[in-house]
Backbone and ligand atoms as CSV (ligand in chain L), in Angstrom:
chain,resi,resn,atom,element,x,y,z
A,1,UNK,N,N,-33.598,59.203,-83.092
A,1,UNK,CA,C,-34.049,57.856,-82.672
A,1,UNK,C,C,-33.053,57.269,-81.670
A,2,UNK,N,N,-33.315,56.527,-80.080
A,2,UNK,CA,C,-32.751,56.466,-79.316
A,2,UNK,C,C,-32.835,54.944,-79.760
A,3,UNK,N,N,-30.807,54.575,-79.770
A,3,UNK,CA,C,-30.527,53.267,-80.232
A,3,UNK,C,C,-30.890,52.259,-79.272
A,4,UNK,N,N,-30.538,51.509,-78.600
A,4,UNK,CA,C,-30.813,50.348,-77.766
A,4,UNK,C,C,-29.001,49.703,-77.716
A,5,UNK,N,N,-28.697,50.195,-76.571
A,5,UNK,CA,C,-27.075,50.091,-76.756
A,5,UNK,C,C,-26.282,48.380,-75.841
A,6,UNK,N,N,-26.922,48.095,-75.512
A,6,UNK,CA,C,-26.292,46.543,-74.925
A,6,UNK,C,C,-26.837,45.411,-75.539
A,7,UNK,N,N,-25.746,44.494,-75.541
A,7,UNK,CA,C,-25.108,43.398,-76.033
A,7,UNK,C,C,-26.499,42.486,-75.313
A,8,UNK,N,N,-26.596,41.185,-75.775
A,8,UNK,CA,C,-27.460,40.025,-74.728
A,8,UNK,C,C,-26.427,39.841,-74.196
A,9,UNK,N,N,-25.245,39.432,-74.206
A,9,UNK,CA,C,-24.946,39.002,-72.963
A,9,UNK,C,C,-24.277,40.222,-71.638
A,10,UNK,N,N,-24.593,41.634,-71.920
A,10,UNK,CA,C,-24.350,42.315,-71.018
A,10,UNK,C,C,-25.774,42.561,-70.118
A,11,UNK,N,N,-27.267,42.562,-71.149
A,11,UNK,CA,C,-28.262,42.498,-70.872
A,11,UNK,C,C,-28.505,41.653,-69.887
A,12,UNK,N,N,-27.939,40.271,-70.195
A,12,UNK,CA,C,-28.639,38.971,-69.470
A,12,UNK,C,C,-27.718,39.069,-67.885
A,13,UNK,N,N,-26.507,39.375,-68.024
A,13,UNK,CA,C,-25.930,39.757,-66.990
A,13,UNK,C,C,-26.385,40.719,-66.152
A,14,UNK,N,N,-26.603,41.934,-66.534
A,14,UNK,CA,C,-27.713,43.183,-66.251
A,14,UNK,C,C,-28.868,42.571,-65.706
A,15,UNK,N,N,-29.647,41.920,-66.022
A,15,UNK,CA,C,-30.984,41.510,-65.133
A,15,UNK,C,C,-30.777,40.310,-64.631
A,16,UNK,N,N,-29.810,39.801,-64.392
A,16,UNK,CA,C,-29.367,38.996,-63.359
A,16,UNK,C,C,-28.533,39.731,-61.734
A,17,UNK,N,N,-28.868,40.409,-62.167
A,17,UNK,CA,C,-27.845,41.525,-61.473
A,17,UNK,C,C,-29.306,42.241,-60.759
A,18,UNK,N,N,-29.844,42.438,-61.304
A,18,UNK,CA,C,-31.139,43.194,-61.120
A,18,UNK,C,C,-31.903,41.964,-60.050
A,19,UNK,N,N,-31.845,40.913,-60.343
A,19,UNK,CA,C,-32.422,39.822,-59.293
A,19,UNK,C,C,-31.434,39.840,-57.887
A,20,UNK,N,N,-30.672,39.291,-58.748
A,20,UNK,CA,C,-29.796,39.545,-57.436
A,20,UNK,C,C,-29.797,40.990,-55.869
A,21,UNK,N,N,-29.884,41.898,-56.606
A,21,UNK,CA,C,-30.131,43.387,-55.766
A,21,UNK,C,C,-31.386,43.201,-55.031
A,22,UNK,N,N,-32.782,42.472,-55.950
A,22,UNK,CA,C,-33.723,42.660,-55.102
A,22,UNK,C,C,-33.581,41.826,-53.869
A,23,UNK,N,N,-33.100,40.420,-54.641
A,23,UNK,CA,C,-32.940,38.698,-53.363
A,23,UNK,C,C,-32.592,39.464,-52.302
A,24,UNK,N,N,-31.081,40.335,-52.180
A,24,UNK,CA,C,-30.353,40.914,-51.208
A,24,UNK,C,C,-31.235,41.936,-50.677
A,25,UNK,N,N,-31.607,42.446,-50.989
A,25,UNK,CA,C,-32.689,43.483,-50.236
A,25,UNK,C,C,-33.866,42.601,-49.380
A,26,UNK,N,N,-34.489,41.664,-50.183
A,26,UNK,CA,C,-35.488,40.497,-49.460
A,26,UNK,C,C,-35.077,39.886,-48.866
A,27,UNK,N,N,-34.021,39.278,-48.797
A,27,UNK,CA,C,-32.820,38.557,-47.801
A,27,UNK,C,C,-32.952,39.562,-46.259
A,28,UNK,N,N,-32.403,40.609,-46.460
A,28,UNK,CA,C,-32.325,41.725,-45.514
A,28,UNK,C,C,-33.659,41.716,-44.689
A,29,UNK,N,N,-34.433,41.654,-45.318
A,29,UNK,CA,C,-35.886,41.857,-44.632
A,29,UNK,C,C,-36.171,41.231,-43.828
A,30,UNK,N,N,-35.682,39.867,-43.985
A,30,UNK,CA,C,-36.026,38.333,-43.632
A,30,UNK,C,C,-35.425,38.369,-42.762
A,31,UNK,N,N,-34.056,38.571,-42.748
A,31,UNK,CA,C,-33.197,38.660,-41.435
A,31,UNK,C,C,-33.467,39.871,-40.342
A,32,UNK,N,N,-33.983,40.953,-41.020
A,32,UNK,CA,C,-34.171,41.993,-39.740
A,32,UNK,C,C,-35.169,41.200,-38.902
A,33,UNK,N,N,-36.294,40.940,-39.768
A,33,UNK,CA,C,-37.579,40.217,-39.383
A,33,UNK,C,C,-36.955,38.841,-37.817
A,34,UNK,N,N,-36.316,38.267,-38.602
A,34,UNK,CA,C,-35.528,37.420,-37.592
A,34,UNK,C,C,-35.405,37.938,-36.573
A,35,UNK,N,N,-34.503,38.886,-36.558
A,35,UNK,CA,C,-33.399,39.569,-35.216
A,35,UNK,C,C,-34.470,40.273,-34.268
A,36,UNK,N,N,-35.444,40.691,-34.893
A,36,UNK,CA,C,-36.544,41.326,-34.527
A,36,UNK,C,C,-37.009,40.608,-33.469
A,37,UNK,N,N,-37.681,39.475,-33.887
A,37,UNK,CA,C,-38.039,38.426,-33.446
A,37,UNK,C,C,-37.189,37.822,-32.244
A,38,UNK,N,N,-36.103,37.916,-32.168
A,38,UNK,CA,C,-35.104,37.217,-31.103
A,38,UNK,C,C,-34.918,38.206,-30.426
A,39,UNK,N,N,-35.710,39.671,-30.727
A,39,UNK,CA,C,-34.955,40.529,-29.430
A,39,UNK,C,C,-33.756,41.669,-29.618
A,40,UNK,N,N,-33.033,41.065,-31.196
A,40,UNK,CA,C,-32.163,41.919,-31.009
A,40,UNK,C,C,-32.317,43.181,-31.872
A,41,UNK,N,N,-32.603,44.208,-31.393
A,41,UNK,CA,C,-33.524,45.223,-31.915
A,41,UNK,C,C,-32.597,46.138,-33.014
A,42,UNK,N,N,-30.811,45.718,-32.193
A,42,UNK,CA,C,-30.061,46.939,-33.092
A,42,UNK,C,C,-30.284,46.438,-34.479
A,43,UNK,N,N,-29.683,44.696,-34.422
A,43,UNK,CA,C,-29.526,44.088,-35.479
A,43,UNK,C,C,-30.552,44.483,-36.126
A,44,UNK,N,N,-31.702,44.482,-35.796
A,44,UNK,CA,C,-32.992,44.217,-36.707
A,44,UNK,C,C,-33.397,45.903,-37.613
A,45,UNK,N,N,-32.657,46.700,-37.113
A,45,UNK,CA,C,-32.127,48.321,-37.764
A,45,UNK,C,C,-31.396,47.939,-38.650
A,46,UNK,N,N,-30.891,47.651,-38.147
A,46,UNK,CA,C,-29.105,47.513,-39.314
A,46,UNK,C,C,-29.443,46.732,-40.750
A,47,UNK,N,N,-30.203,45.303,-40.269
A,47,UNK,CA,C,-30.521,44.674,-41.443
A,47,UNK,C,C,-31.889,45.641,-42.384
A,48,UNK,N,N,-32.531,46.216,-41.796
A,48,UNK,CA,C,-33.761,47.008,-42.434
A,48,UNK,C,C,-32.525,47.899,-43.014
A,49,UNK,N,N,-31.801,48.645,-42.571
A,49,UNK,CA,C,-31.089,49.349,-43.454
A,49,UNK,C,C,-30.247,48.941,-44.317
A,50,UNK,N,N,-29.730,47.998,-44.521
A,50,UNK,CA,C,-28.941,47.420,-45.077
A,50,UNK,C,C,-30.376,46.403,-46.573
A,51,UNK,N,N,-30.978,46.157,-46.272
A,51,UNK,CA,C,-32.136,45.916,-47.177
A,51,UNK,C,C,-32.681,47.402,-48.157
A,52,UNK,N,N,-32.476,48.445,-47.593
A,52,UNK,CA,C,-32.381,49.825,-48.226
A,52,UNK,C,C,-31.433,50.315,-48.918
A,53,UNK,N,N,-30.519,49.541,-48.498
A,53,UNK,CA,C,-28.984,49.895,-49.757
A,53,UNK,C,C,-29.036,48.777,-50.510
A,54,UNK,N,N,-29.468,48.342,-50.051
A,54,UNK,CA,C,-29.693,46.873,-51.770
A,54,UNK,C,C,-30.650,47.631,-52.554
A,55,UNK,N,N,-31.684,48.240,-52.684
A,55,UNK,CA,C,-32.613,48.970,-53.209
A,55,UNK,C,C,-32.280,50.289,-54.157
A,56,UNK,N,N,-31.021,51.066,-53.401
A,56,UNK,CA,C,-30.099,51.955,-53.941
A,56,UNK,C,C,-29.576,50.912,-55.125
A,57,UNK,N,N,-28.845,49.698,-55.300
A,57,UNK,CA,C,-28.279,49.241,-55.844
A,57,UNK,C,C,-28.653,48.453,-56.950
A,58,UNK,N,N,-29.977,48.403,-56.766
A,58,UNK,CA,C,-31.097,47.649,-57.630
A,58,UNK,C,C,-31.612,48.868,-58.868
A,59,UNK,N,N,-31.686,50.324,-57.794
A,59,UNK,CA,C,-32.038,51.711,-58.223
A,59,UNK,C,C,-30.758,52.010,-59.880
A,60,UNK,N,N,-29.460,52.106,-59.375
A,60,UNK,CA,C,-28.497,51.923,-60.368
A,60,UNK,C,C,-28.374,51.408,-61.452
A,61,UNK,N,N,-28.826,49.801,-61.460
A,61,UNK,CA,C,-28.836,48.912,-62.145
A,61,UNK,C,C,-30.287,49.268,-63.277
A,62,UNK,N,N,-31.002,49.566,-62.817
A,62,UNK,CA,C,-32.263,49.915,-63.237
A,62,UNK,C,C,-32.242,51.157,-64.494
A,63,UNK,N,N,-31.667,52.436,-63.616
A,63,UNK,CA,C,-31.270,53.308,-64.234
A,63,UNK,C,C,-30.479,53.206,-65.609
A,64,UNK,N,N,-29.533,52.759,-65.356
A,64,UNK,CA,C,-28.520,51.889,-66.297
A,64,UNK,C,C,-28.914,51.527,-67.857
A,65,UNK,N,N,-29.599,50.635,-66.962
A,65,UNK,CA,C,-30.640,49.497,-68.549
A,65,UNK,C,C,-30.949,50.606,-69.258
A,66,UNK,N,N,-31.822,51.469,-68.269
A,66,UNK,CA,C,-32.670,52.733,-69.221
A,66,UNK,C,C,-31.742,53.911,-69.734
A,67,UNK,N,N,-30.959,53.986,-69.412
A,67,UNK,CA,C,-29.548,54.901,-70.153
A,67,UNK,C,C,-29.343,54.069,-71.430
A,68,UNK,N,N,-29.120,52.795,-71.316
A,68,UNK,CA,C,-28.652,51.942,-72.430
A,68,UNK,C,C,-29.918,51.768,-73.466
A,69,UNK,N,N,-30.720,52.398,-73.234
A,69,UNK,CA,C,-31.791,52.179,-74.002
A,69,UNK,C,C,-33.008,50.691,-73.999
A,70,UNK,N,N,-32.492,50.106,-72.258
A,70,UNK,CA,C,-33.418,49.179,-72.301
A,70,UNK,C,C,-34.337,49.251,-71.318
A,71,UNK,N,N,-35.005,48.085,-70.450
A,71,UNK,CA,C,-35.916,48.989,-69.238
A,71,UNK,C,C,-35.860,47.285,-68.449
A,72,UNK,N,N,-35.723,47.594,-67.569
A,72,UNK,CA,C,-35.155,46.776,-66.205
A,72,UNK,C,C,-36.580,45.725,-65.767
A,73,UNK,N,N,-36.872,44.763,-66.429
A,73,UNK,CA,C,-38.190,44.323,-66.015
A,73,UNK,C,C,-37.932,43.975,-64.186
A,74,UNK,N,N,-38.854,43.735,-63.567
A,74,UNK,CA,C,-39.302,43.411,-62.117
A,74,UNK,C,C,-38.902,41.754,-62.453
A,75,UNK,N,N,-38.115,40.747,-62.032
A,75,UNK,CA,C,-37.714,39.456,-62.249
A,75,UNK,C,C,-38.678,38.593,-61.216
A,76,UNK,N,N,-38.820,37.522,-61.199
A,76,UNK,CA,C,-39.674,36.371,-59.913
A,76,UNK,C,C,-38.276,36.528,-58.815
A,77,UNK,N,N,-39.043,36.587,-57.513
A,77,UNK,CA,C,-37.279,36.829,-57.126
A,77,UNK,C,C,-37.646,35.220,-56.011
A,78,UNK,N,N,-36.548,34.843,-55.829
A,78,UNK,CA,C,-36.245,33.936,-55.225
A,78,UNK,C,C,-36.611,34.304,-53.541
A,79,UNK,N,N,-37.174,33.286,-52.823
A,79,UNK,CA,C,-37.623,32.892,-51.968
A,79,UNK,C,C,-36.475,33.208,-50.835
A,80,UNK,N,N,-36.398,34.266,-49.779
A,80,UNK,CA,C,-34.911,34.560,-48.618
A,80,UNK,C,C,-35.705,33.731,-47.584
A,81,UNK,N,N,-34.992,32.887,-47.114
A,81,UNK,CA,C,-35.754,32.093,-45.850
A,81,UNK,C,C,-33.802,31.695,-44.871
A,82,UNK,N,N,-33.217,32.406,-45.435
A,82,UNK,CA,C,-32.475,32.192,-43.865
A,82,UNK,C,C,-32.606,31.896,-42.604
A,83,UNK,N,N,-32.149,30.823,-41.869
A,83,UNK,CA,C,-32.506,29.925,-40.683
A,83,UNK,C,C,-31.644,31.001,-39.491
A,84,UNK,N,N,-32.542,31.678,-38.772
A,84,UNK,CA,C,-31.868,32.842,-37.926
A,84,UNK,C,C,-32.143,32.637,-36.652
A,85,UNK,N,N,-31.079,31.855,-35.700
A,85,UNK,CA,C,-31.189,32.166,-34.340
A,85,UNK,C,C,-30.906,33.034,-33.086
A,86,UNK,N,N,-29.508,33.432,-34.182
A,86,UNK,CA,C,-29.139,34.420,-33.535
A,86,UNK,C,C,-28.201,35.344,-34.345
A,87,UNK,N,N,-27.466,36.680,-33.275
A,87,UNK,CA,C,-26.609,37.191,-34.127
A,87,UNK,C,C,-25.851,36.441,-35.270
A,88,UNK,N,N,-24.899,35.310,-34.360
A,88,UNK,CA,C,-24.307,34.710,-35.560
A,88,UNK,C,C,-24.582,34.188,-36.641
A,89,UNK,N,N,-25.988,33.437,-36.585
A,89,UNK,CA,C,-26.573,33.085,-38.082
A,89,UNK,C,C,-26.841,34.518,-38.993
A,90,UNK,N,N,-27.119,35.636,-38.506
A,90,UNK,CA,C,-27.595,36.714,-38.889
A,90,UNK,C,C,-26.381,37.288,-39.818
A,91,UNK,N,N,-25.423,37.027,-39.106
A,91,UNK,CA,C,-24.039,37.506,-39.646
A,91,UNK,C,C,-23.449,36.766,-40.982
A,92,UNK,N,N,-23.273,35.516,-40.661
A,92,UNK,CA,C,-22.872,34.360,-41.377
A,92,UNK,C,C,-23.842,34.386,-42.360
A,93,UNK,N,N,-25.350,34.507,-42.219
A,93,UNK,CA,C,-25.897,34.896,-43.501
A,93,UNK,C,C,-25.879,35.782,-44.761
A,94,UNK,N,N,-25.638,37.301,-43.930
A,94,UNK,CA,C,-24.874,38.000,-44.874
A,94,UNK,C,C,-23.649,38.233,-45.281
A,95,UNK,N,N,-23.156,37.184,-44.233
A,95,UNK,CA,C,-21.381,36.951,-45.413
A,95,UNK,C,C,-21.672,36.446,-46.659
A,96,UNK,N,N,-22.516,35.174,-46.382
A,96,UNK,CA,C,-22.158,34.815,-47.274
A,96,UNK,C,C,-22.961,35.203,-48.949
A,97,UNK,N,N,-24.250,35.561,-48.380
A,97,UNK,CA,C,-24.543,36.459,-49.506
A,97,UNK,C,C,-24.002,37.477,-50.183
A,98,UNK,N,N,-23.099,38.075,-49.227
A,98,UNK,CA,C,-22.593,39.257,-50.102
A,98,UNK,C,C,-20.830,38.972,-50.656
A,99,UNK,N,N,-20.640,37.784,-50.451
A,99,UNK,CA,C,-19.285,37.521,-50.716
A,99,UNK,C,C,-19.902,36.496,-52.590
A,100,UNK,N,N,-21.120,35.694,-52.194
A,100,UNK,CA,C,-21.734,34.803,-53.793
A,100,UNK,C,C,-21.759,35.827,-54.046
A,101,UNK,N,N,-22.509,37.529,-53.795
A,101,UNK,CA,C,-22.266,38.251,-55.111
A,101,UNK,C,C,-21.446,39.066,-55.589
A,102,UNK,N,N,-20.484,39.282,-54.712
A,102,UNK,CA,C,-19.012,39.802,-55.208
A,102,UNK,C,C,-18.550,38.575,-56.344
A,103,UNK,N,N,-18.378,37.636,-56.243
A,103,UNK,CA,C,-18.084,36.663,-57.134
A,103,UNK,C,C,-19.107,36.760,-58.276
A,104,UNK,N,N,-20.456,36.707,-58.107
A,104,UNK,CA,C,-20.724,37.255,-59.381
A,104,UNK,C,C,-20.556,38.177,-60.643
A,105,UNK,N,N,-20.319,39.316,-59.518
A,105,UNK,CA,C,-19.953,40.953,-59.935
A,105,UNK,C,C,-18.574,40.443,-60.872
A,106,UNK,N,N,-17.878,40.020,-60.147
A,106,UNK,CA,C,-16.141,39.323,-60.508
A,106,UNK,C,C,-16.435,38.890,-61.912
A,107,UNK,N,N,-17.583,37.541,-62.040
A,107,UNK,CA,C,-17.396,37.032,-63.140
A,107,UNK,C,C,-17.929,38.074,-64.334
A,108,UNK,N,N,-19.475,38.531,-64.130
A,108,UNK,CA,C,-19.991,39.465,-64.942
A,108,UNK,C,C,-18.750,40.284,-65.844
A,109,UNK,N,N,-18.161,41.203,-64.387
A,109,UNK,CA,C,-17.133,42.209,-65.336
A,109,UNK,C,C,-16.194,41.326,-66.105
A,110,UNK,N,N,-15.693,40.107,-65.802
A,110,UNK,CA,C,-14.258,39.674,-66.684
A,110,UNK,C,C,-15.203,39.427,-67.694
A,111,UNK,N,N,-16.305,38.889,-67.766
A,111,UNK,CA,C,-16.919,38.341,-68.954
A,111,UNK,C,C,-17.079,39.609,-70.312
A,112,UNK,N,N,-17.329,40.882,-69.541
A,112,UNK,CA,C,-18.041,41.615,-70.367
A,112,UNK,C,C,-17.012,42.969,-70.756
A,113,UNK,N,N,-15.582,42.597,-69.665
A,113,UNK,CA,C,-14.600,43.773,-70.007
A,113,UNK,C,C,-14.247,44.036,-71.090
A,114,UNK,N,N,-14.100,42.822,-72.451
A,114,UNK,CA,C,-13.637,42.515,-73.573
A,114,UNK,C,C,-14.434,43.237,-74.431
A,115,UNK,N,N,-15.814,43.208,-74.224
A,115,UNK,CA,C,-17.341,43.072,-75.392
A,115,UNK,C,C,-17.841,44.478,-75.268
A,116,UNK,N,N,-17.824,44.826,-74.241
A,116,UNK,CA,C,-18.532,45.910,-73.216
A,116,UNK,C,C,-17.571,47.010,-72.424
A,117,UNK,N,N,-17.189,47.891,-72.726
A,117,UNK,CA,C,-16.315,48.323,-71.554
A,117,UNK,C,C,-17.119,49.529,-71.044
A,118,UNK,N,N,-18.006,49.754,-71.763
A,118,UNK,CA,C,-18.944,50.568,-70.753
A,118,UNK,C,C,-19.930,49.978,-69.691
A,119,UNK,N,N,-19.889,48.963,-70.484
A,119,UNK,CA,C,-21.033,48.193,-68.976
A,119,UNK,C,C,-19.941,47.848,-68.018
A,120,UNK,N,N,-18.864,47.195,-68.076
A,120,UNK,CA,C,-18.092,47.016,-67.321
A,120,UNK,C,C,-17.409,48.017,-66.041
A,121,UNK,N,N,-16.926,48.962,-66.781
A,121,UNK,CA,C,-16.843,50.253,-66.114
A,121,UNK,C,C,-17.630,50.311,-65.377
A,122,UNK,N,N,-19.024,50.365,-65.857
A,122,UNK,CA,C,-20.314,50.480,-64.634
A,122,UNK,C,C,-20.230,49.817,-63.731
A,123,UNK,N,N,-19.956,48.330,-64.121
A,123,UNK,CA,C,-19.944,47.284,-62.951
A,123,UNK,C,C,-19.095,47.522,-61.657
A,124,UNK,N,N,-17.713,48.271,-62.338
A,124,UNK,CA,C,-16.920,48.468,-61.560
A,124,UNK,C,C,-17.259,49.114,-59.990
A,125,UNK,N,N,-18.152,49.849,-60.154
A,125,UNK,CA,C,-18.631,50.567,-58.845
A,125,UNK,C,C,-19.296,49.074,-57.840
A,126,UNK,N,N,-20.072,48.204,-58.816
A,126,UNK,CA,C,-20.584,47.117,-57.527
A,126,UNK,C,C,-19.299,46.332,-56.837
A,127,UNK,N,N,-18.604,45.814,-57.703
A,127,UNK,CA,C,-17.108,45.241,-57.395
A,127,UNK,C,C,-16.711,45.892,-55.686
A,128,UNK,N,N,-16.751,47.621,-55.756
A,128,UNK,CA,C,-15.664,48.379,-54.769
A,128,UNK,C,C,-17.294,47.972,-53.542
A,129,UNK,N,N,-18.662,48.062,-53.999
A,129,UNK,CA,C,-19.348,47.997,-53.358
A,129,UNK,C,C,-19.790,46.813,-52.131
A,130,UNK,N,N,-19.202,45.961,-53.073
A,130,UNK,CA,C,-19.177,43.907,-52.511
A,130,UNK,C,C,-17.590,44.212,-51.925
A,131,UNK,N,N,-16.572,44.637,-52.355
A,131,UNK,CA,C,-15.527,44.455,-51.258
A,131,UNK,C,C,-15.363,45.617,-49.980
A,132,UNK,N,N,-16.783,46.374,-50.031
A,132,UNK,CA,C,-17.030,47.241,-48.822
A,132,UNK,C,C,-17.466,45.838,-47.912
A,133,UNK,N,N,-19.013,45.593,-48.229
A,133,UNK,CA,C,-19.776,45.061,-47.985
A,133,UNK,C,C,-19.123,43.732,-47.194
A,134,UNK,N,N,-18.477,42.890,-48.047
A,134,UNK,CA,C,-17.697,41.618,-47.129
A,134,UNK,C,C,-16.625,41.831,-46.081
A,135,UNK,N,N,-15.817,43.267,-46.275
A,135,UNK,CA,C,-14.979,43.513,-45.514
A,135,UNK,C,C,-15.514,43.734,-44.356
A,136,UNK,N,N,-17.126,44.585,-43.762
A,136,UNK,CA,C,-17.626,45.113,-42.988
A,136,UNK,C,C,-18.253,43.699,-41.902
A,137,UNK,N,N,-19.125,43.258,-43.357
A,137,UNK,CA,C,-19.693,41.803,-42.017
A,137,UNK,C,C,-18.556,41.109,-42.011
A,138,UNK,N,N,-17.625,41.055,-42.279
A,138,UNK,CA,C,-16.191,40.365,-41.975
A,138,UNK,C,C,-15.770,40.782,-40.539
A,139,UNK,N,N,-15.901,41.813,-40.747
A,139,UNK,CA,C,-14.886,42.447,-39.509
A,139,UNK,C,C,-16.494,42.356,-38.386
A,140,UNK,N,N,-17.711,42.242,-38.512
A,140,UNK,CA,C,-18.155,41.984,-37.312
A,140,UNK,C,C,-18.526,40.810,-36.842
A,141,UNK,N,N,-18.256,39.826,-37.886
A,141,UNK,CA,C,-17.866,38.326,-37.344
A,141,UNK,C,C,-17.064,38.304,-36.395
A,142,UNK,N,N,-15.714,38.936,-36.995
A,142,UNK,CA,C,-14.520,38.360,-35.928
A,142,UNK,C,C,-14.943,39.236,-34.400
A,143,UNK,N,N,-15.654,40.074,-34.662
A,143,UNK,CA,C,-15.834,40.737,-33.421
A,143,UNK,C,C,-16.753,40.353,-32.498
A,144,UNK,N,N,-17.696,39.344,-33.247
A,144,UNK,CA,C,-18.827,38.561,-32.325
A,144,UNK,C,C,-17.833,37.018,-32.067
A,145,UNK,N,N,-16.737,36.672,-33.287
A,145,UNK,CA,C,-16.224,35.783,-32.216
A,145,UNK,C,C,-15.181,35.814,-31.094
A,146,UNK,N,N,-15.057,37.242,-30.778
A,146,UNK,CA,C,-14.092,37.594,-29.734
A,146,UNK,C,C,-14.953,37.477,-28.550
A,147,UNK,N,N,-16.091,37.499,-28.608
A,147,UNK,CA,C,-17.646,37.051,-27.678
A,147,UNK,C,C,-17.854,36.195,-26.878
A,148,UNK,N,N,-17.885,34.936,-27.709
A,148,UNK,CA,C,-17.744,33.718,-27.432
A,148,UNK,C,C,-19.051,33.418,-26.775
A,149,UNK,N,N,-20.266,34.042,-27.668
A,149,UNK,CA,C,-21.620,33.582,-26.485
A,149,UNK,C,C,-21.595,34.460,-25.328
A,150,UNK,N,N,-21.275,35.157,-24.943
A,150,UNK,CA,C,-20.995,35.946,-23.632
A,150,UNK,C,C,-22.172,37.156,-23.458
A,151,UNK,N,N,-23.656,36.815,-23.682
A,151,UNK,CA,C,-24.854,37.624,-23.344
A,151,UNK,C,C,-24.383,39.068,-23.090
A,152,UNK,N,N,-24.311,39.184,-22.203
A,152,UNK,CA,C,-23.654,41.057,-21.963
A,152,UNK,C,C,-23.274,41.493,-23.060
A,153,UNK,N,N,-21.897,40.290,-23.415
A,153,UNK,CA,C,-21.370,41.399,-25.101
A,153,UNK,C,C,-22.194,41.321,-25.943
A,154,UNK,N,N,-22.897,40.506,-25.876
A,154,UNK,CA,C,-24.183,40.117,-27.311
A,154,UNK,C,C,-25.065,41.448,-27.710
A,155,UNK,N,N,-25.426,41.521,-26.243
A,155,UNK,CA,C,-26.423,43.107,-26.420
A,155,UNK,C,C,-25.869,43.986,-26.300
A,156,UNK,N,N,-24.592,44.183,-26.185
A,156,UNK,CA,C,-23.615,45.231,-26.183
A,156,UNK,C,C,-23.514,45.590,-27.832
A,157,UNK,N,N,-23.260,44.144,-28.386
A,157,UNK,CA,C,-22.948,44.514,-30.014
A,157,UNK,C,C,-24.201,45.184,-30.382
A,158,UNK,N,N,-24.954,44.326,-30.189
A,158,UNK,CA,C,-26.516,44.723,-30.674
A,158,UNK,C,C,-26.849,45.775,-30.907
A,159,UNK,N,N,-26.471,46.706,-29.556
A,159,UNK,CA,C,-26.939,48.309,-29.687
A,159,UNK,C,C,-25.876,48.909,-30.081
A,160,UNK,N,N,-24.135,48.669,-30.531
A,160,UNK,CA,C,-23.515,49.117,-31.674
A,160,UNK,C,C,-24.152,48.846,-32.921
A,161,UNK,N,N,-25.077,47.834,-33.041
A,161,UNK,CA,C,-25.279,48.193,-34.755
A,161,UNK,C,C,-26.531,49.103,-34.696
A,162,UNK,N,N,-27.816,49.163,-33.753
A,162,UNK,CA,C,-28.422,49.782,-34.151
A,162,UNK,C,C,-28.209,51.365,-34.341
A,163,UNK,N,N,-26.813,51.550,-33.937
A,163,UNK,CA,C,-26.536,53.061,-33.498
A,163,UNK,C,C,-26.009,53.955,-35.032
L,1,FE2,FE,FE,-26.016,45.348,-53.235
């Protein structure tokens, strides 16, 4: 007989986690959709792909539950309507999404290191995943503000990300 191995509050953390992966993936969409829309074609790759590794990450989480003996329901997911004019909103959007869920990830594991150290452990992989993730649109902030609005470099970046 296969036990049912997590805690509610590793559970409730777990499918909060599970919302979260999809928002970020629907987020992604919204914004390629954007960039799309404005022209900038690399961006609008990058974010479609980057909406595909939220999906990987949603995939994990999913898996998980069902290792633990539970099963990952589909959550209402929250509404991505990011206001996108350009690269920089595009950017600044996914900072800051992916920096709220590094801080989530943060709180989840301290909460559950004590109770849980196997879920935690698990978590550990999103943790290294969110300080990929912020370090990357980090570093192409500062590189769109070395720019300064300057059209040429704009579509210059552009077709570095779609590449
Ligand atoms: Fe993710």
């Amino acid at each position: 007989m296969l036990k049912y191995l997590l805690s509610s509050v590793a559970e409730r953390h777990l499918l909060e986690a599970v919302h979260e992966e999809l928002y970020a993936s629907n987020l992604y969409k919204h914004i390629s959709n954007q960039c799309q829309r404005l022209g900038l074609f690399g961006a609008a790759k990058f974010f479609k792909n980057e909406s595909k590794e939220e999906l990987k990450h949603y995939q994990l989480l999913a898996d998980y539950i069902n290792d633990r003996g539970g099963v990952a329901e589909i959550p209402e997911i929250m509404r991505a309507n990011a206001d996108v004019r350009g690269l920089e909103d595009a950017l600044k959007a996914s900072y800051e999404a992916e920096c709220n869920l590094e801080r989530k990830y943060a709180e989840w594991y301290s909460t559950l290191h004590p109770v849980d150290p196997v879920t935690a452990q698990f978590l550990l992989q999103f943790l290294e995943l969110q300080r990929r993730s912020v370090g990357e649109i980090g570093d192409l902030l500062s590189r769109l503000k070395l720019i300064e609005g300057d059209r040429a470099a704009i579509l210059l970046m552009d077709k570095e990300l779609g590449e």
